[in-house]
PyMOL Python script that loads the backbone (N, CA, C, O; Angstrom):
from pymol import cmd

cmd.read_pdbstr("""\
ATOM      1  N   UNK A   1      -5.832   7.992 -29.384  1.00  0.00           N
ATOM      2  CA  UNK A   1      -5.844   7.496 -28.014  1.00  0.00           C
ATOM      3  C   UNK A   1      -5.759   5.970 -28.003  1.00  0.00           C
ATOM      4  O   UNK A   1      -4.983   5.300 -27.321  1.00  0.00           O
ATOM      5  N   UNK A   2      -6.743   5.492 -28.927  1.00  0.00           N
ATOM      6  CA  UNK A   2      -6.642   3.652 -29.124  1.00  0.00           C
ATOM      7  C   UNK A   2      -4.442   3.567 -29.756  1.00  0.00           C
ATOM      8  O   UNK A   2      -3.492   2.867 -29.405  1.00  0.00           O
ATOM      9  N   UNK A   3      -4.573   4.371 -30.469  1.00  0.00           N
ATOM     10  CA  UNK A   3      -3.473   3.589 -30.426  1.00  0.00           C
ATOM     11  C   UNK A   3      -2.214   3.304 -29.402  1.00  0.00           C
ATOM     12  O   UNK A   3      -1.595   2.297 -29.058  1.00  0.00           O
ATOM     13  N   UNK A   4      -2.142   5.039 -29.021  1.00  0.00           N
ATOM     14  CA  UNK A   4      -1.280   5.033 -27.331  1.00  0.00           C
ATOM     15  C   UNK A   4      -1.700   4.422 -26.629  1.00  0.00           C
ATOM     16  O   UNK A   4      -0.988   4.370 -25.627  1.00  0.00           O
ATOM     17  N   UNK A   5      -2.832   3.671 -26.542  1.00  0.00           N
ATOM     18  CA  UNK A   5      -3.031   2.676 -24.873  1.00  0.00           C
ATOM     19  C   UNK A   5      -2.518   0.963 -26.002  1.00  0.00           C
ATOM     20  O   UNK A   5      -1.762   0.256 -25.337  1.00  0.00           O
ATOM     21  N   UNK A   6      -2.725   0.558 -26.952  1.00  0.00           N
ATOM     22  CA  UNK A   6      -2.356  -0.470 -27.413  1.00  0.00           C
ATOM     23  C   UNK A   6      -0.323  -0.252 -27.690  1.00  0.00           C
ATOM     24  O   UNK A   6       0.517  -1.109 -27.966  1.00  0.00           O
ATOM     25  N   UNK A   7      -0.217   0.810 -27.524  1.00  0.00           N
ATOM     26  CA  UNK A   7       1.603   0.293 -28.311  1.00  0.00           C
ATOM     27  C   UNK A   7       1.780   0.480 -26.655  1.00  0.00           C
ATOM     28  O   UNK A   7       2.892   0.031 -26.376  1.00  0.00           O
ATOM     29  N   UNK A   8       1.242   0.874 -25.694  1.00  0.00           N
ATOM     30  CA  UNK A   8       2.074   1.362 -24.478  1.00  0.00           C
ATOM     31  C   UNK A   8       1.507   0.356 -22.910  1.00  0.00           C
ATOM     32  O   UNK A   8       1.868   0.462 -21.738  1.00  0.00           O
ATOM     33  N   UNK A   9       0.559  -0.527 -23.532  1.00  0.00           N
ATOM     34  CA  UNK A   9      -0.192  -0.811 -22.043  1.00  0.00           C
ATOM     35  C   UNK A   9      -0.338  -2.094 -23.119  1.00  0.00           C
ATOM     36  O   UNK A   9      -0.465  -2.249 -24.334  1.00  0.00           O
ATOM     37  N   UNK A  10      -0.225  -3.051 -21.705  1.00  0.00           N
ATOM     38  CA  UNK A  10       0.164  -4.813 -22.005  1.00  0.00           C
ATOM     39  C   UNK A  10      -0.896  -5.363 -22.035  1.00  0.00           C
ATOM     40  O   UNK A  10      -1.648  -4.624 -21.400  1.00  0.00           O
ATOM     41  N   UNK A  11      -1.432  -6.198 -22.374  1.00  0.00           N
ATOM     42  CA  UNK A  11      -2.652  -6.736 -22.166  1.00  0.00           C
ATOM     43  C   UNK A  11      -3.180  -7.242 -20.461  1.00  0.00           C
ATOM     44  O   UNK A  11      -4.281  -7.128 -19.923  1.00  0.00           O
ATOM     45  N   UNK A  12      -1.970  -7.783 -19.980  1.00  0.00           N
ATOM     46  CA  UNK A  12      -2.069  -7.796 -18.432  1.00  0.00           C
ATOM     47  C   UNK A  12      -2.082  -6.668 -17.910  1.00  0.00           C
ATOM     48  O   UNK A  12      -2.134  -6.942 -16.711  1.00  0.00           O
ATOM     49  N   UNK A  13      -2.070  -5.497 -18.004  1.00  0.00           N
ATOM     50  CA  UNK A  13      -2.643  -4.461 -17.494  1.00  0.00           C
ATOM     51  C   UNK A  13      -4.052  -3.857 -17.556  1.00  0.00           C
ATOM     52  O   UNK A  13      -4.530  -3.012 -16.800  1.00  0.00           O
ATOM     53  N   UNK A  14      -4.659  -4.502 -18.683  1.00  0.00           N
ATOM     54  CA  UNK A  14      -5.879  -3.933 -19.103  1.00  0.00           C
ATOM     55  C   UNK A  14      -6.735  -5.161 -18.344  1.00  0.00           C
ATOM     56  O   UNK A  14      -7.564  -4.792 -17.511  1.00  0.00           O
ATOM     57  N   UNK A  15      -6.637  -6.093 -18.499  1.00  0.00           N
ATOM     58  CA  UNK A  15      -7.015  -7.370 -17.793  1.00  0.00           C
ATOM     59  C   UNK A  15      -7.086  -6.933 -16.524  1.00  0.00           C
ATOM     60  O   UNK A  15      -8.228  -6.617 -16.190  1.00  0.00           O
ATOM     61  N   UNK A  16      -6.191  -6.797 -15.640  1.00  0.00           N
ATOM     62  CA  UNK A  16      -5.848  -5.814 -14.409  1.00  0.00           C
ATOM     63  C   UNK A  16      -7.134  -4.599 -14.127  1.00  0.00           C
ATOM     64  O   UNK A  16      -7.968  -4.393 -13.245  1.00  0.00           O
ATOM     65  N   UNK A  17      -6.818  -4.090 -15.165  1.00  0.00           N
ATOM     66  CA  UNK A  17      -7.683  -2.686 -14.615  1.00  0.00           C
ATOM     67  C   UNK A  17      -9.367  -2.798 -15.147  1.00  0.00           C
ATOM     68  O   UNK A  17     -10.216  -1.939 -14.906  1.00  0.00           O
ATOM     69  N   UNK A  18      -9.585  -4.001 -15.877  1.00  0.00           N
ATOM     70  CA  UNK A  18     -10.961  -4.391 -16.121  1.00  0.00           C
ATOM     71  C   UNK A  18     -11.440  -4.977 -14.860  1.00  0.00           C
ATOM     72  O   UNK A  18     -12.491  -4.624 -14.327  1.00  0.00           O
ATOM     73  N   UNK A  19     -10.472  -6.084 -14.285  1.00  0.00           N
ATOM     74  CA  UNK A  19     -11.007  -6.864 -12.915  1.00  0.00           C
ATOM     75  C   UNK A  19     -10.950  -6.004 -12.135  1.00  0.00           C
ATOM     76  O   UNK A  19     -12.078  -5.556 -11.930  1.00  0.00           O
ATOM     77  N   UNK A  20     -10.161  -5.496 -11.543  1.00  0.00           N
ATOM     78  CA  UNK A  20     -10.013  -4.345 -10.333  1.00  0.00           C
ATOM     79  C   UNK A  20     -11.884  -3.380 -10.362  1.00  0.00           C
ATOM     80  O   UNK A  20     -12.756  -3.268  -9.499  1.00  0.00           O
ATOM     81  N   UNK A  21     -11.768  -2.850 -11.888  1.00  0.00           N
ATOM     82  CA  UNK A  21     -12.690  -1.882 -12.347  1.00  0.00           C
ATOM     83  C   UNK A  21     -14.439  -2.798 -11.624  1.00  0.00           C
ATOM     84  O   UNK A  21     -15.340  -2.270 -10.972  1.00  0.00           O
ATOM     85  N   UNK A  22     -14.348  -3.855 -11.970  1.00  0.00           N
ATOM     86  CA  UNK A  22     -15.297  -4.883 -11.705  1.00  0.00           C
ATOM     87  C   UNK A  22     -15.709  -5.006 -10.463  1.00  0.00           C
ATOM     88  O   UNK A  22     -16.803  -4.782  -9.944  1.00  0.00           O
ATOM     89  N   UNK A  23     -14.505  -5.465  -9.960  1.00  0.00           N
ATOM     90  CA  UNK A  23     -14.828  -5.382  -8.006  1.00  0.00           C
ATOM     91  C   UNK A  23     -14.577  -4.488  -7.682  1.00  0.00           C
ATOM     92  O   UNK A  23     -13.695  -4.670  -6.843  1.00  0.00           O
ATOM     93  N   UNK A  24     -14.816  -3.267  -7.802  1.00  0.00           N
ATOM     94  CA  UNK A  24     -14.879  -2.160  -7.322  1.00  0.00           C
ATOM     95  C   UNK A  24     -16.393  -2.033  -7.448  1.00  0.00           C
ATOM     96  O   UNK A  24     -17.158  -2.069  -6.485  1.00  0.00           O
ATOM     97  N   UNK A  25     -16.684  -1.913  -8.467  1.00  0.00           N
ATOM     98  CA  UNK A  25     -18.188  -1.513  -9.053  1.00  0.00           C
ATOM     99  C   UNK A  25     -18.873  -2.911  -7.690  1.00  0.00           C
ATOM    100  O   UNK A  25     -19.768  -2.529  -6.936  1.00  0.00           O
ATOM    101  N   UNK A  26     -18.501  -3.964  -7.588  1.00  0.00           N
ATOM    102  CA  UNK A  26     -19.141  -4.853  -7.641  1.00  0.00           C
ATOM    103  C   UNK A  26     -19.186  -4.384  -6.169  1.00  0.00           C
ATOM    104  O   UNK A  26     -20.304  -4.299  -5.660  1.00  0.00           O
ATOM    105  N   UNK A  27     -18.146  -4.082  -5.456  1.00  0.00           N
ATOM    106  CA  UNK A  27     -17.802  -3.890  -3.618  1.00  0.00           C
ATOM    107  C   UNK A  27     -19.079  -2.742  -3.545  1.00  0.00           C
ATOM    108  O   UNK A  27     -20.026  -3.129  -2.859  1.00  0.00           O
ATOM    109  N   UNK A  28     -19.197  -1.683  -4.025  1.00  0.00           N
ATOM    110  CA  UNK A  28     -19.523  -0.396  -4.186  1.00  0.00           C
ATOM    111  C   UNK A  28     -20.847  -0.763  -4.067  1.00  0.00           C
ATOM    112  O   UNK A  28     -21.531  -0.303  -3.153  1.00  0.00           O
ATOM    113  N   UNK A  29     -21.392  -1.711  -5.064  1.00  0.00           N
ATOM    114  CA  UNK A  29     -23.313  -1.930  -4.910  1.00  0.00           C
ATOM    115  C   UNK A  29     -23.677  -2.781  -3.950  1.00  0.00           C
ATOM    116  O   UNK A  29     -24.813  -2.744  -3.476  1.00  0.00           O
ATOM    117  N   UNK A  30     -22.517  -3.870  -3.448  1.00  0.00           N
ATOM    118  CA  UNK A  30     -22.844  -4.738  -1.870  1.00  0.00           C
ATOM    119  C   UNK A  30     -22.941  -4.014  -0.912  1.00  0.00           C
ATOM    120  O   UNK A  30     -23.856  -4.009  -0.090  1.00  0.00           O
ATOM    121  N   UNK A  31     -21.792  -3.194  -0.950  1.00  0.00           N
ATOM    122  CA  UNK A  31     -21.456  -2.528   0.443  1.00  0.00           C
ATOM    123  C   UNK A  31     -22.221  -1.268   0.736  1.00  0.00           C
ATOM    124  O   UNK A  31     -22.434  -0.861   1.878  1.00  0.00           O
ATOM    125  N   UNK A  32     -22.686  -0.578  -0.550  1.00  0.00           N
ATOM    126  CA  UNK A  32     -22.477   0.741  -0.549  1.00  0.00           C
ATOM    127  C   UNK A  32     -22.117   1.738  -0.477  1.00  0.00           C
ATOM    128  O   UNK A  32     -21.251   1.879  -1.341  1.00  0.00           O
ATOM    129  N   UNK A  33     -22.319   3.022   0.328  1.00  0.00           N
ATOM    130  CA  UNK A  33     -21.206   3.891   0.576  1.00  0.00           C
ATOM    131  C   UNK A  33     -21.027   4.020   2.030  1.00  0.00           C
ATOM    132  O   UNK A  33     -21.393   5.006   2.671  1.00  0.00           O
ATOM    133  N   UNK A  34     -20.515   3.100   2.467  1.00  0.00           N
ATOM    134  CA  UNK A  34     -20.250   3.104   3.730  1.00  0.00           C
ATOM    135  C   UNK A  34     -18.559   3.075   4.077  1.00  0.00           C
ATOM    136  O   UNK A  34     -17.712   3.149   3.187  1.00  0.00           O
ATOM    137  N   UNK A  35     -18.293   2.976   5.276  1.00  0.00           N
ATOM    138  CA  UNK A  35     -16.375   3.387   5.447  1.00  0.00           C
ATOM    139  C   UNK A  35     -15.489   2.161   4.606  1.00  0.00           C
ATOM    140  O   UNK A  35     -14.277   2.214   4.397  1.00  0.00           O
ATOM    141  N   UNK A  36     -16.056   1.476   4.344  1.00  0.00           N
ATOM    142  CA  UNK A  36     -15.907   0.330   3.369  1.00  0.00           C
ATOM    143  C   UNK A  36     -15.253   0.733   1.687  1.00  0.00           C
ATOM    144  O   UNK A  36     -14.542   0.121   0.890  1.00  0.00           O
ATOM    145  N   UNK A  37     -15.826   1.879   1.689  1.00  0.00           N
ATOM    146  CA  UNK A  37     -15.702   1.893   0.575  1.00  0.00           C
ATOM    147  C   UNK A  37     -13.831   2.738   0.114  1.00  0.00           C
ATOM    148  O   UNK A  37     -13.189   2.753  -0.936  1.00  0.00           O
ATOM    149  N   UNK A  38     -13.560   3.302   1.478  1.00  0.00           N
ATOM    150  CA  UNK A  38     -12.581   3.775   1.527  1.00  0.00           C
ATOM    151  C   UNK A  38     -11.457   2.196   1.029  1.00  0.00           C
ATOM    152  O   UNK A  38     -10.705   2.191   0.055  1.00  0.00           O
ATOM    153  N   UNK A  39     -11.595   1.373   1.709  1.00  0.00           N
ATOM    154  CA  UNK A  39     -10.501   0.626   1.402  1.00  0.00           C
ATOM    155  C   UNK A  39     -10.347   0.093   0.084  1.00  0.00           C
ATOM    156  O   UNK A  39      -9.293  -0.051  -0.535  1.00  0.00           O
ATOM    157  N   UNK A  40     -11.576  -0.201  -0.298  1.00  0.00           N
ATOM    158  CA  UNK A  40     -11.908  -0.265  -2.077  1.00  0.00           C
ATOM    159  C   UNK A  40     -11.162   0.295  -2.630  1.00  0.00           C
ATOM    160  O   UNK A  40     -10.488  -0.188  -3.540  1.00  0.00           O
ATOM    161  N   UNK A  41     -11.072   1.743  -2.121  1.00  0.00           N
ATOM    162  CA  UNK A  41     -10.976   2.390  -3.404  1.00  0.00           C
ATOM    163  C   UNK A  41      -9.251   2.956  -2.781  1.00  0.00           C
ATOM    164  O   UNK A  41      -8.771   3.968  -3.292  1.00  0.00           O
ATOM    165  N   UNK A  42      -8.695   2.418  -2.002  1.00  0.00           N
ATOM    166  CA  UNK A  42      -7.341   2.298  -2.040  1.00  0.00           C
ATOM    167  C   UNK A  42      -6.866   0.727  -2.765  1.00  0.00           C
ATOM    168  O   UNK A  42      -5.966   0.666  -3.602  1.00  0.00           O
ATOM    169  N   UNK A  43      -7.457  -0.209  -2.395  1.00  0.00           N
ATOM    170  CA  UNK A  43      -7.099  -0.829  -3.035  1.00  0.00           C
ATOM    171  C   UNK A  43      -7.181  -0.803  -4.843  1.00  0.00           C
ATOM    172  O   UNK A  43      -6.272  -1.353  -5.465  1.00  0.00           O
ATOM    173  N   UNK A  44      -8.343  -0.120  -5.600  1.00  0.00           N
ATOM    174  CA  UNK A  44      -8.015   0.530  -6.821  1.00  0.00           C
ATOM    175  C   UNK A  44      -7.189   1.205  -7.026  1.00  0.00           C
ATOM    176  O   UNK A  44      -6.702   1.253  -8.156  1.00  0.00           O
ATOM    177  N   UNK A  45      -6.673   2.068  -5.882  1.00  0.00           N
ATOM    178  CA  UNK A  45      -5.421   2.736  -6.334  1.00  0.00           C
ATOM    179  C   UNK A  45      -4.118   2.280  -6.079  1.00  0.00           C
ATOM    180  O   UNK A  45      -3.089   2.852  -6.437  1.00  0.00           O
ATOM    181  N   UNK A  46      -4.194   1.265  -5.468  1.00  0.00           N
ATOM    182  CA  UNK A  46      -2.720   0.417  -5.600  1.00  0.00           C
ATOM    183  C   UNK A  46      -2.152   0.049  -6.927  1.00  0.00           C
ATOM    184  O   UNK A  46      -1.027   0.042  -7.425  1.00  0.00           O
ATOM    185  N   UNK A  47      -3.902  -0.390  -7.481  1.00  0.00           N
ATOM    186  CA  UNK A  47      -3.801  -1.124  -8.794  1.00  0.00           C
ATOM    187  C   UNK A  47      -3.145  -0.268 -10.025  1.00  0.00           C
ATOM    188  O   UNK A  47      -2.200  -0.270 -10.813  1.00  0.00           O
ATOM    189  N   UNK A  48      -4.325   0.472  -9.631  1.00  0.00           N
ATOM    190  CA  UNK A  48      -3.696   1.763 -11.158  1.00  0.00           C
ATOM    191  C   UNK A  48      -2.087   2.038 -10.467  1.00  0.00           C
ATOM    192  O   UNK A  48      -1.335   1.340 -11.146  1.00  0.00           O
ATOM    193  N   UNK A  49      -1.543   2.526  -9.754  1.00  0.00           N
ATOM    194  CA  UNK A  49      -0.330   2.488  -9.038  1.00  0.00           C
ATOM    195  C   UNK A  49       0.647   1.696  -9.672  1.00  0.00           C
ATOM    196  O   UNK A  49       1.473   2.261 -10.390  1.00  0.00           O
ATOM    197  N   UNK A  50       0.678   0.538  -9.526  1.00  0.00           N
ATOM    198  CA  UNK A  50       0.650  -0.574 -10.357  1.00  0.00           C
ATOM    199  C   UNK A  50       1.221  -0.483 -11.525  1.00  0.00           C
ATOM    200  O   UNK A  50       2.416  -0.563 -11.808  1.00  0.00           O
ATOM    201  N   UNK A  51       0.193  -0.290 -12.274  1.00  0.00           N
ATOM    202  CA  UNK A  51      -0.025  -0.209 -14.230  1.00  0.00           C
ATOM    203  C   UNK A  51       0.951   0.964 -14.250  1.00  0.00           C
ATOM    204  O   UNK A  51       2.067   0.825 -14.751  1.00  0.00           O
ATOM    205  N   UNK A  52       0.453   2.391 -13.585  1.00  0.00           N
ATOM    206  CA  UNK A  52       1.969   3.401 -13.647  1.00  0.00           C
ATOM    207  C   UNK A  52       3.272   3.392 -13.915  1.00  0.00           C
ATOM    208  O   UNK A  52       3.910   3.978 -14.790  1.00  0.00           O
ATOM    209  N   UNK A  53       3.767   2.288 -12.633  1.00  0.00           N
ATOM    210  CA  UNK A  53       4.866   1.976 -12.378  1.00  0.00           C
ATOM    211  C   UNK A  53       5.375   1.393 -13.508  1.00  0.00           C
ATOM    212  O   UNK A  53       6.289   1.764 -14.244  1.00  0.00           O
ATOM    213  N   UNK A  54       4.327  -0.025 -13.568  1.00  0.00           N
ATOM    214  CA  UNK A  54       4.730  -0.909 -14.975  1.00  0.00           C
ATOM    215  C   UNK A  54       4.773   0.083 -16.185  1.00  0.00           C
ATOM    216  O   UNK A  54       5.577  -0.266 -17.050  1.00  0.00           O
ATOM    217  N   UNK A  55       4.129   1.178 -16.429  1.00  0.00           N
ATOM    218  CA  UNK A  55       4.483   1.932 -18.109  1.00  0.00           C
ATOM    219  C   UNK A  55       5.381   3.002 -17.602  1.00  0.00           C
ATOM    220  O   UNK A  55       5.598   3.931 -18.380  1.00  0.00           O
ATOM    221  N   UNK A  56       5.815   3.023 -16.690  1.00  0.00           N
ATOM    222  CA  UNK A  56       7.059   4.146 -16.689  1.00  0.00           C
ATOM    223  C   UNK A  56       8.528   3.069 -16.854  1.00  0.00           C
ATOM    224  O   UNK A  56       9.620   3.292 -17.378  1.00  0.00           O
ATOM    225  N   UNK A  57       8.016   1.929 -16.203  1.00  0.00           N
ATOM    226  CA  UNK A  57       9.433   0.871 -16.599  1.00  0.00           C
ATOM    227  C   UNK A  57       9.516   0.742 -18.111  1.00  0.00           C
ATOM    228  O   UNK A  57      10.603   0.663 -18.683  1.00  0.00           O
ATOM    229  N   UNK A  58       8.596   0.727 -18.615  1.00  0.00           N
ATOM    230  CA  UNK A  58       8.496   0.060 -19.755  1.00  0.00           C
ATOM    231  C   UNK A  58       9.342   1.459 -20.898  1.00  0.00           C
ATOM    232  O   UNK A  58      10.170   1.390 -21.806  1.00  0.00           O
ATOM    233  N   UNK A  59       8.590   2.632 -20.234  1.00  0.00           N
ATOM    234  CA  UNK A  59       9.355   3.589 -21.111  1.00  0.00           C
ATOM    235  C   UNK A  59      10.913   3.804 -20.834  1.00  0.00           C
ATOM    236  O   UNK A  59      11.562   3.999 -21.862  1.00  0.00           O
ATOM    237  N   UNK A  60      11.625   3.804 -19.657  1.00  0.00           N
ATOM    238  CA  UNK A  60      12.786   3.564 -19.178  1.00  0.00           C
ATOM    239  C   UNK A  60      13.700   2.377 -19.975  1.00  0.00           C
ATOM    240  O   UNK A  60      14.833   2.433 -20.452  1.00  0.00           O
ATOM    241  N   UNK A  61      12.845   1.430 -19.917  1.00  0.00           N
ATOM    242  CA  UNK A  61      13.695   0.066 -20.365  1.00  0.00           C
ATOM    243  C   UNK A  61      13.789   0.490 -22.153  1.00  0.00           C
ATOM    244  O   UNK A  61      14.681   0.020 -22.859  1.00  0.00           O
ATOM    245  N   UNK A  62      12.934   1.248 -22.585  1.00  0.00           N
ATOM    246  CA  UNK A  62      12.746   1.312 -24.355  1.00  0.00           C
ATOM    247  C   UNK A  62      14.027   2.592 -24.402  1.00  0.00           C
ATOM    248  O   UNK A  62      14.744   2.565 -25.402  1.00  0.00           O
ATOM    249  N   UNK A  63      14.246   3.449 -23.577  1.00  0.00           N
ATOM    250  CA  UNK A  63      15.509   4.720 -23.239  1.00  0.00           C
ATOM    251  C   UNK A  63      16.345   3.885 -23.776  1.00  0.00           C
ATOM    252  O   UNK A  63      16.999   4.068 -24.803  1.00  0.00           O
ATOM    253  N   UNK A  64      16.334   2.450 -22.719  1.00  0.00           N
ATOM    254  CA  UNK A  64      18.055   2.118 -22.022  1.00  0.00           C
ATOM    255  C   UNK A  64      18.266   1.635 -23.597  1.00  0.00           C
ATOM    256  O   UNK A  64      19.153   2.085 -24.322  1.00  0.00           O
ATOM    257  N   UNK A  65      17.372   0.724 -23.961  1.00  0.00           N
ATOM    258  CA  UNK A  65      17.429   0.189 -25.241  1.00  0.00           C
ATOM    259  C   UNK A  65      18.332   0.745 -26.596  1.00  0.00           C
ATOM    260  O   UNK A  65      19.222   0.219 -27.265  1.00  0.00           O
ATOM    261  N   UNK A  66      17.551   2.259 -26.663  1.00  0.00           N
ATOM    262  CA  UNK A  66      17.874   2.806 -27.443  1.00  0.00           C
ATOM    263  C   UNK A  66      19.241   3.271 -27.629  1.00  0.00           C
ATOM    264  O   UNK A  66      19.981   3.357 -28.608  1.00  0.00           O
ATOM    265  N   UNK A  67      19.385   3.630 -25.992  1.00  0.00           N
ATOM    266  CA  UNK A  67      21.283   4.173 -25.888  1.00  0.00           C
ATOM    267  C   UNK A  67      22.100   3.487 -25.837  1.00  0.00           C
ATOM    268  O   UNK A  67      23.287   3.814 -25.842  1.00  0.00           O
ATOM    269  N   UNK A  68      21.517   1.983 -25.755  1.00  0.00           N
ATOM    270  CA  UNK A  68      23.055   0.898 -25.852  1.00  0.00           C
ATOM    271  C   UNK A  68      22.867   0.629 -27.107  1.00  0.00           C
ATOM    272  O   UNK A  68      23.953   0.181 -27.476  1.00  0.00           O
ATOM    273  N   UNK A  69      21.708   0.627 -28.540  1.00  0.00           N
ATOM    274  CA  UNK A  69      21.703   0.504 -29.871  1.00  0.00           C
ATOM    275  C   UNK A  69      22.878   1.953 -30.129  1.00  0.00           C
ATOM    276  O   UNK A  69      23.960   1.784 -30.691  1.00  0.00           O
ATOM    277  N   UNK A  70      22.690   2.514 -29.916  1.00  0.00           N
ATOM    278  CA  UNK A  70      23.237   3.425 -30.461  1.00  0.00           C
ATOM    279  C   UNK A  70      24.967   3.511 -30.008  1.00  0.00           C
ATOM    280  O   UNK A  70      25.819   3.874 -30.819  1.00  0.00           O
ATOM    281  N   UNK A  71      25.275   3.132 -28.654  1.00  0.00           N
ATOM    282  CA  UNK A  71      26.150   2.847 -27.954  1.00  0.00           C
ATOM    283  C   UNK A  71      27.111   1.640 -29.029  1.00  0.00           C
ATOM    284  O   UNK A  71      28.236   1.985 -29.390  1.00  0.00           O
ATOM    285  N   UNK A  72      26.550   0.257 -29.467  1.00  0.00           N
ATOM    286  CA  UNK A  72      26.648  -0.617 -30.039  1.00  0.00           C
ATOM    287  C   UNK A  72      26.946  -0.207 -31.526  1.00  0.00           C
ATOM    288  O   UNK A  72      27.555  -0.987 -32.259  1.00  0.00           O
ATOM    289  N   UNK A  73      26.513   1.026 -31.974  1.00  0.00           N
ATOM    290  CA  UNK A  73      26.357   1.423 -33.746  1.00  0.00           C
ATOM    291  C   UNK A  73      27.950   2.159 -33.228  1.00  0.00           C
ATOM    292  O   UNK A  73      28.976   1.799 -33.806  1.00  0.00           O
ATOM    293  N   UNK A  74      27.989   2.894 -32.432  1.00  0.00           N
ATOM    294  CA  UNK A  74      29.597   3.587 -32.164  1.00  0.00           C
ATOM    295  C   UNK A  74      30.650   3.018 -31.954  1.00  0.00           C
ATOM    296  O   UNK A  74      31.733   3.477 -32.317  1.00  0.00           O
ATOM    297  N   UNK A  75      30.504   1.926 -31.333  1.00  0.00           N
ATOM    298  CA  UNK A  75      31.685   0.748 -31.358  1.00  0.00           C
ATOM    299  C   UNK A  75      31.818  -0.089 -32.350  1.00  0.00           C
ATOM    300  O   UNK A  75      32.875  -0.715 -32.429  1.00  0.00           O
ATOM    301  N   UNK A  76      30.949  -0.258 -33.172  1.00  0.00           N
ATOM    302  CA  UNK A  76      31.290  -1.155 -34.520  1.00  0.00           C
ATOM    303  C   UNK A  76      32.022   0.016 -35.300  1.00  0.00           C
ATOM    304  O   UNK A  76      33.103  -0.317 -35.785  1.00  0.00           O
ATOM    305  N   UNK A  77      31.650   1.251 -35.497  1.00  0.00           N
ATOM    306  CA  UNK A  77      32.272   2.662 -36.177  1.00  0.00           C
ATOM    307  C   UNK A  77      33.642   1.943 -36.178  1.00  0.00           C
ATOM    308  O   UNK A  77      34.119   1.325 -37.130  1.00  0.00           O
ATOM    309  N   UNK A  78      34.438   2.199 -34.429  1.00  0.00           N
ATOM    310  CA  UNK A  78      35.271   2.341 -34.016  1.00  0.00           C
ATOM    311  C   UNK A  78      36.034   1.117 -34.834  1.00  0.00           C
ATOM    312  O   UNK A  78      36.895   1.141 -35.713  1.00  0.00           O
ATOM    313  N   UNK A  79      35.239  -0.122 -34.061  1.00  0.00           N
ATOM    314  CA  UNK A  79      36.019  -1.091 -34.351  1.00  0.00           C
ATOM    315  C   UNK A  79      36.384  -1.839 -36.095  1.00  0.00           C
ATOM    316  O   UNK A  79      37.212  -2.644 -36.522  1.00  0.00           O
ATOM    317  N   UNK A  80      35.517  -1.227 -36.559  1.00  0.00           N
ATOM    318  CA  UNK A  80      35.674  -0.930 -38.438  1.00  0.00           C
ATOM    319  C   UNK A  80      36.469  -0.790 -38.536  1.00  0.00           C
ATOM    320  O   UNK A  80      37.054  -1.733 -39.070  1.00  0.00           O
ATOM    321  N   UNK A  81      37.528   0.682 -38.101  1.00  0.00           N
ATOM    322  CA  UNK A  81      38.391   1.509 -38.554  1.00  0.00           C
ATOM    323  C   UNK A  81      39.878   0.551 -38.467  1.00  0.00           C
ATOM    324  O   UNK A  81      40.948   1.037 -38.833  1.00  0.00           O
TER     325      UNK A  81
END
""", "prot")
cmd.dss("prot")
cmd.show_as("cartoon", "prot")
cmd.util.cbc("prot")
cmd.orient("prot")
């Protein structure tokens, strides 16, 4: 698990979801559980929302990567010949 969250999640994401994690906790013992807490905890989920988005780009962009390396290994083939 340590290693899938270190090869896949940025350090600005964890930074992210430590502060968020913080003022949440922190909104939660000021405020308590009052209608307050609803917006909190949308605004936590923007965040994680967020980090999602950013590791689904990240796996997309490592795809595109791969198919223009490989794209790039077929045209040198070609252009060898």
């Amino acid at each position: 698990m340590r290693k899938f969250l270190l090869s896949n999640i940025d350090s600005v994401s964890v930074i992210t979801i430590l502060i968020t994690l913080i003022l949440f906790l922190a909104a939660l013992y000021f405020t308590g559980l009052t209608h307050d807490i609803l917006l909190e905890a949308g605004v936590f989920l923007v965040s994680v929302k967020l980090i999602i988005m950013g590791y689904q780009n990240k796996q997309s962009s490592d795809k595109n990567h791969k198919e223009l390396k490989e794209i790039l290994k077929m045209l040198q083939k070609i252009s060898a010949k």
